[in-house]
C-alpha positions, 0 to 999 in steps of 0.5 A: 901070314896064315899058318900053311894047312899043307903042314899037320897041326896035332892037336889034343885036349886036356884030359879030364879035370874033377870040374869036368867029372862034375859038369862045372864051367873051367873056362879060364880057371885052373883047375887040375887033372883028375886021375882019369885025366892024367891016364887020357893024357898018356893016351893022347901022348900014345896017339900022338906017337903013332900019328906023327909016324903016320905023318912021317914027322919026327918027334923032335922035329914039330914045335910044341906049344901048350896053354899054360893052365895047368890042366893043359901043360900037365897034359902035355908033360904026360904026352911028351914022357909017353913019347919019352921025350923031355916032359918040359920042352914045349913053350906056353902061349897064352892065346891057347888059353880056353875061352874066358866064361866070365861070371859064369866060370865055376858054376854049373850049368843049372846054376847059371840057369838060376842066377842069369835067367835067359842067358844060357838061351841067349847063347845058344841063338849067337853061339859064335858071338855071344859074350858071358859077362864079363867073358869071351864069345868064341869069335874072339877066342878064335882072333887069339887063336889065329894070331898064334897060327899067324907066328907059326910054321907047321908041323906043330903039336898043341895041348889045349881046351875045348873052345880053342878045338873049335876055332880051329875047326873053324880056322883049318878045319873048313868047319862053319862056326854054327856047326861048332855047337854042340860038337864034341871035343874028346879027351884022350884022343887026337885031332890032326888038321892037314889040308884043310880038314880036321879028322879025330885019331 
């Protein structure tokens, strides 16, 4: 069944990781917050707090859900005690997991320029579509994702990655997948999808 856009979904990213400070492909590796992460990740939480009120949600009452990179969980751990609610109370899913960039995971993207000439190109003419070696297109992320939404009633809270913001732009959001190129996906901050649009917090 498709998840019910009536019912918010909050969504935050992972704060930011030494990979992120140093413009490195994560993808599905699990890489750690840096301290400034772990300080967005307590904004978020502060964010969250306000919005649920907003939204006239109690804090015990959405389902709580995490990729279990740490990155994310970490991040939701940190939310959750800004909130002063217990830090391990939320279920990891596997389908929340960032996209997989394959072969390309750990390198930057002027490495990956080198070792796979056209490649990068190549991407950004198919950007929903387009597979890394051995990696996921973001068409296939947003499968995953849309199975989780399938299993789920809202409201819900999710700590994630960057692509997983996208295909759920695309999902409940009413946003094209071309449009998701190049979109910006804030650490730190909120993304509340409710009636079929998605607005930042």
């Amino acid at each position: 069944m498709p998840f019910d856009t009536s019912t918010p979904l909050f969504f935050f990213r992972h704060g930011e990781t030494f990979y992120n400070a140093e413009g490195r492909i994560q993808g599905q590796l699990d890489t750690p917050l840096s301290p400034r992460g772990r300080e967005q990740a307590v904004e978020a939480g502060q964010k969250l707090g306000a919005a649920l009120a907003a939204e006239g949600v109690a804090p015990d009452t959405p389902g709580w859900f995490a990729s279990p990179l740490s990155r994310a969980s970490e991040t939701m751990v940190l939310a959750r005690r800004a909130l002063a609610l217990p830090e391990e109370d939320f279920a990891r899913d596997k389908r929340l997991m960032e996209i997989s960039f394959g072969l390309w995971q750990d390198l930057t993207w002027p490495e990956i320029n080198a070792r796979y000439p056209g490649a990068p190109a190549a991407r950004q003419s198919d950007f929903w579509n387009y597979r890394p070696p051995n990696g996921e297109s973001y068409a296939d992320l947003t499968d995953r994702v849309r199975a989780f939404l399938a299993e789920r009633a809202g409201p819900i809270v999710v700590a994630a990655h960057g692509g997983v913001a996208r295909a759920l732009m695309v999902l409940l959001g009413g946003v094209a997948p071309a449009d998701t190129r190049g979109m910006p996906i804030h650490q730190g901050r909120l993304l509340v999808f409710s009636e079929g649009r998605g607005r930042w917090v």
